[in-house]
VEXKENU-285872 format. One record per residue (C-alpha): residue in one letter; y negated, x, z negated. Coordinates in Angstrom, 1 decimal, padded with zeros to 4 digits. Example, Ala and Ser with C-alpha at 12.3 -4.5 7.8 and 13.67 -1.06 7.14 Angstrom:
<lonu->a, y->004.5, x->012.3, z->-007.8>
<lonu->s, y->001.1, x->013.7, z->-007.1>
***
This chain:
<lonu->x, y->014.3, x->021.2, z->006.2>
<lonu->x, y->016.1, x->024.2, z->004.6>
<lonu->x, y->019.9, x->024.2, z->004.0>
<lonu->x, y->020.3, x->026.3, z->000.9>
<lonu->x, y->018.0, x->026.5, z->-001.8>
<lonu->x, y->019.6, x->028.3, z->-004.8>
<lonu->x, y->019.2, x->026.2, z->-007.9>
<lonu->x, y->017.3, x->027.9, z->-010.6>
<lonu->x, y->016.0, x->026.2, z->-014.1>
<lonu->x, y->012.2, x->025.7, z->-013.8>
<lonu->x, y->012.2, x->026.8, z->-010.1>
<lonu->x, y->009.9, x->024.5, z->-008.1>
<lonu->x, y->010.3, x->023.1, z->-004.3>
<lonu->x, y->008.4, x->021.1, z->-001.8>
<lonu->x, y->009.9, x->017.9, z->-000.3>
<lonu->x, y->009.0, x->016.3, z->002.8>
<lonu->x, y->008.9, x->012.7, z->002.3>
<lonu->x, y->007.9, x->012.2, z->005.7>
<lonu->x, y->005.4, x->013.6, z->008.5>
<lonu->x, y->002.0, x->014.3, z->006.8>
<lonu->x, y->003.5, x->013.6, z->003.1>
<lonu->x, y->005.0, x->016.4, z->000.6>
<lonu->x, y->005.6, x->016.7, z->-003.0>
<lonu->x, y->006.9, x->018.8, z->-005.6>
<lonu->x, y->009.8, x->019.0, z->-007.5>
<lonu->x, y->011.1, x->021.1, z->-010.5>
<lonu->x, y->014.9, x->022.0, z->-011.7>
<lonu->x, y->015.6, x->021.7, z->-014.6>
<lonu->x, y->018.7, x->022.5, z->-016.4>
<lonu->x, y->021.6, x->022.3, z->-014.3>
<lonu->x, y->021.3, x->019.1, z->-012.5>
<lonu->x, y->017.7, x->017.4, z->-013.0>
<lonu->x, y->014.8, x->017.4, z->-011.0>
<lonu->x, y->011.0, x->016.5, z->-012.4>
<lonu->x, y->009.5, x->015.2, z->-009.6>
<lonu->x, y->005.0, x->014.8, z->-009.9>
<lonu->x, y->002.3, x->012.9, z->-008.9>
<lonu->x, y->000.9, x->015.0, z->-006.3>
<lonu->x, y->001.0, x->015.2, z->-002.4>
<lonu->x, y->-000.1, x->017.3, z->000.5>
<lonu->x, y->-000.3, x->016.7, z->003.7>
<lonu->x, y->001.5, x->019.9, z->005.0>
<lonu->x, y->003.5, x->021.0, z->002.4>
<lonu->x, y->001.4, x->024.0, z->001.4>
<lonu->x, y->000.9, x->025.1, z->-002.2>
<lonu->x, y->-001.3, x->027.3, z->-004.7>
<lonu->x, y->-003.6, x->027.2, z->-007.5>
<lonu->x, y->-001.3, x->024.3, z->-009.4>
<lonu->x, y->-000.1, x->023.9, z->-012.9>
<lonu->x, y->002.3, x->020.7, z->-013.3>
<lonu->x, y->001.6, x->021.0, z->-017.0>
<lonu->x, y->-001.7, x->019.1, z->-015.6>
<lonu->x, y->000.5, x->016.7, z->-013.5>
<lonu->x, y->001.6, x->014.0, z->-014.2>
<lonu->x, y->005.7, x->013.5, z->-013.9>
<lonu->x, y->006.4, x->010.5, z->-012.3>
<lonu->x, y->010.1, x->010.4, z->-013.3>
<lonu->x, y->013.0, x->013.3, z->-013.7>
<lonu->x, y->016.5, x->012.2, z->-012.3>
<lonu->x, y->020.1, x->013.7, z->-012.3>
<lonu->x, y->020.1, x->014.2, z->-008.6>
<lonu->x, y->022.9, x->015.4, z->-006.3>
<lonu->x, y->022.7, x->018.3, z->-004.0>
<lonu->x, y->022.4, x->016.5, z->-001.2>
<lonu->x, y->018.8, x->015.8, z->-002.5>
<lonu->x, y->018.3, x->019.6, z->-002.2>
<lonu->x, y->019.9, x->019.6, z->001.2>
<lonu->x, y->018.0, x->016.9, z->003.3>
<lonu->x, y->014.7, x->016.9, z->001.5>
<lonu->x, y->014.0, x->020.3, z->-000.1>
<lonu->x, y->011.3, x->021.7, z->003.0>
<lonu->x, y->011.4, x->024.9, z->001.1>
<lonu->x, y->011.3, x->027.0, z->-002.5>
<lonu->x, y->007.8, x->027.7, z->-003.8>
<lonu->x, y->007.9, x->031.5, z->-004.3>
<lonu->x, y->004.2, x->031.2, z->-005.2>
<lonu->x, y->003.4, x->032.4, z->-008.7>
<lonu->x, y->000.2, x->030.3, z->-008.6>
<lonu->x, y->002.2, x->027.2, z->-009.0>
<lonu->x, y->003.7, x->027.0, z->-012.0>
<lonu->x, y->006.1, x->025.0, z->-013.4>
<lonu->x, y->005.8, x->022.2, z->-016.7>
<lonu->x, y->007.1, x->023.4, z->-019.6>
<lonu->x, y->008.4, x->020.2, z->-021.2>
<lonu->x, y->011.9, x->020.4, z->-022.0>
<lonu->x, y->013.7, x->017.9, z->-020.3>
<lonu->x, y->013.9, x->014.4, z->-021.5>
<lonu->x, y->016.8, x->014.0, z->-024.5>
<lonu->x, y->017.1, x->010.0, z->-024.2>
<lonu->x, y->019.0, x->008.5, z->-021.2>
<lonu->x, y->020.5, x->005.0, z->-020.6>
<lonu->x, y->024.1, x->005.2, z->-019.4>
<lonu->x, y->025.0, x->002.1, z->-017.3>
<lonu->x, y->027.4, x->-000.2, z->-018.0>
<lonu->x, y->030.4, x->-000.6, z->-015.8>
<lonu->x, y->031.1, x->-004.1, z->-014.9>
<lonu->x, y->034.8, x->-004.2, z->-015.1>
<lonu->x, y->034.8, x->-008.3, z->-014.8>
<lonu->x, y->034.1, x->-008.5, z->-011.2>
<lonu->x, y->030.5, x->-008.9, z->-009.7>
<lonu->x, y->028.2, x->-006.4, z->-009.5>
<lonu->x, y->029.1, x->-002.6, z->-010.3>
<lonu->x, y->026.8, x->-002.3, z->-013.2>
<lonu->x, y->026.2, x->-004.4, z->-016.2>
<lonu->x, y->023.4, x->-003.5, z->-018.9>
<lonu->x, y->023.4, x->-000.2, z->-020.4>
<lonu->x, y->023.1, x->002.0, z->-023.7>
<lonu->x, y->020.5, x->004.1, z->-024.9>
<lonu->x, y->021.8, x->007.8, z->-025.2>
<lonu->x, y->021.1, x->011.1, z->-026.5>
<lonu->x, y->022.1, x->013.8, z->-024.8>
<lonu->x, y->020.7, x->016.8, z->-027.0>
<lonu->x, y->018.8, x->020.1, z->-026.5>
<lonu->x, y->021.6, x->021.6, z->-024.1>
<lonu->x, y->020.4, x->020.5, z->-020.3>
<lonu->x, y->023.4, x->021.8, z->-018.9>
<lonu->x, y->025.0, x->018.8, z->-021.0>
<lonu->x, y->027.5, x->015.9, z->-018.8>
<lonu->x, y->025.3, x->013.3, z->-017.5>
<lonu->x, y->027.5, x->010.7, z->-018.6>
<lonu->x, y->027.9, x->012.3, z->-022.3>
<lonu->x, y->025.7, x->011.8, z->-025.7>
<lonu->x, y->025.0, x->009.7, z->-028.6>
<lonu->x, y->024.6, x->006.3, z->-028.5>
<lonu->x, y->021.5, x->005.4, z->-030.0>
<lonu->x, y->021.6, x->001.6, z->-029.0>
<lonu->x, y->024.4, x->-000.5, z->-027.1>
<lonu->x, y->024.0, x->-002.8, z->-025.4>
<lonu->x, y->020.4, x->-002.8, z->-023.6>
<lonu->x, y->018.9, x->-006.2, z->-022.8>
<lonu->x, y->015.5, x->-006.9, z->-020.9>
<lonu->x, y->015.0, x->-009.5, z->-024.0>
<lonu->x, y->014.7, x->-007.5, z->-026.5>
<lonu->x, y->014.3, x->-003.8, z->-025.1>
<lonu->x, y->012.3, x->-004.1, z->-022.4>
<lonu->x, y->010.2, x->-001.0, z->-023.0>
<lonu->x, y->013.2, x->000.9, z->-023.4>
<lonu->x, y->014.6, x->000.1, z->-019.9>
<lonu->x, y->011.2, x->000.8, z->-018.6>
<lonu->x, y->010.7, x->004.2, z->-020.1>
<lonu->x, y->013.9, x->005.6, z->-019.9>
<lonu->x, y->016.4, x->006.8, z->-016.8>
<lonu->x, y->019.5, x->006.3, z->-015.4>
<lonu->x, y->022.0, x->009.3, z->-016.1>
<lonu->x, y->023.6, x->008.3, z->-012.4>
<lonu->x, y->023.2, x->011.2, z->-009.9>
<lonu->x, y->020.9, x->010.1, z->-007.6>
<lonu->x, y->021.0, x->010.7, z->-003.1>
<lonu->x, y->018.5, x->011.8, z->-001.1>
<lonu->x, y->017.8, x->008.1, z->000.3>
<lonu->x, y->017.4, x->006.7, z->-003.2>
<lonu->x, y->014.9, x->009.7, z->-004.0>
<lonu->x, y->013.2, x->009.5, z->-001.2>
<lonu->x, y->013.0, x->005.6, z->-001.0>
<lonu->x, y->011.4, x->005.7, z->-004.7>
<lonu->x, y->009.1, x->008.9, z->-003.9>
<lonu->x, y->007.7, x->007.1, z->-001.1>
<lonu->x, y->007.4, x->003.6, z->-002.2>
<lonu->x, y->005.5, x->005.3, z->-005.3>
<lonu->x, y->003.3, x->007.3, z->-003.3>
<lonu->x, y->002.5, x->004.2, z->-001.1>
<lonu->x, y->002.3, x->001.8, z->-003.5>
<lonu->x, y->001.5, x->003.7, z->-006.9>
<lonu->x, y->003.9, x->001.8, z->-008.3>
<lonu->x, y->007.3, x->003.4, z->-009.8>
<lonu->x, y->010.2, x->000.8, z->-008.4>
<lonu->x, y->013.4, x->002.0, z->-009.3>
<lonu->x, y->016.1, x->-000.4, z->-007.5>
<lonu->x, y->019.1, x->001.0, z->-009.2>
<lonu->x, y->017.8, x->000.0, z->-012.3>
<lonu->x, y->017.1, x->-003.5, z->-010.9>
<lonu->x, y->020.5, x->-003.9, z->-010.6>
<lonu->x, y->021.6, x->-002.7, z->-014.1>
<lonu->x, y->018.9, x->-004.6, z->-015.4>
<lonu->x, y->019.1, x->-008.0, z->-013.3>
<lonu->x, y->015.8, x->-009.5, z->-013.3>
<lonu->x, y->013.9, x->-006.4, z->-014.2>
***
């Protein structure tokens, strides 16, 4: 794995999920990562436009993401990025400041045009998230939380083995999602 990858907006990088399994992420803004529904084998690249991939889901990831699963920068100018901006509505979990479990519910927010924007800051657009009566919401939308390596990879690889997008921080915002 490489050690330093210098973050640029748009600039895309393979991650090694695991022997034999590879994917490709973008930056975006400041602090997000898109992250596709593709994979290779060996973690080699060309001839790809992830305008014609489907995202699986973008995060606010920490730099230990880049760090321990970042394999290397795709300097490649066949592959070339997605050019949707990145995503404006976010849910901001809830503290739980009665005792219990960390997070409680969340609030649909707006964080604007500017990517470079706080991942905790933005409009609210609608408090108070319930599985009741806003499912779809809570099943369309991310976290703002900055997300680790494990809980990138964990997600990545469950999806790519699975095909199914399991998001276990979520599940605990959202008990009984």
């Amino acid at each position: 794995m490489t050690n330093r990858v210098v973050w640029k907006n748009n600039g895309i990088v393979s991650l090694k999920l695991r022997d034999n399994l590879y994917t490709l992420g973008q930056m975006l803004g400041k602090a997000n990562m898109r992250f596709f529904n593709i994979k290779s084998i060996d973690g080699n690249w060309c001839n790809i436009d992830l305008d014609k991939i489907e995202p699986i889901f973008t995060l606010f990831i920490g730099k230990v993401v880049l760090q321990n699963l970042v394999d290397t920068k795709i300097d490649d100018k066949t592959v070339k990025p997605n050019l949707k901006p990145l995503e404006k509505h976010w849910i901001s979990a809830n503290i739980n400041y009665d005792g219990g479990p960390l997070f409680k519910g969340g609030d649909l927010i707006d964080i604007g045009e500017d990517v470079n924007i706080g991942s905790t800051q933005g409009n609210i657009i609608k408090q108070n998230l319930s599985l009741e009566a806003d499912r779809e919401i809570i099943e369309t939308h991310e976290l703002t939380n900055i997300y680790g390596d494990n809980h990138v990879s964990e997600r990545l690889l469950n999806f790519f083995d699975t095909g199914k997008d399991v998001d276990a921080l979520k599940a605990e915002v959202f008990a009984g999602l």
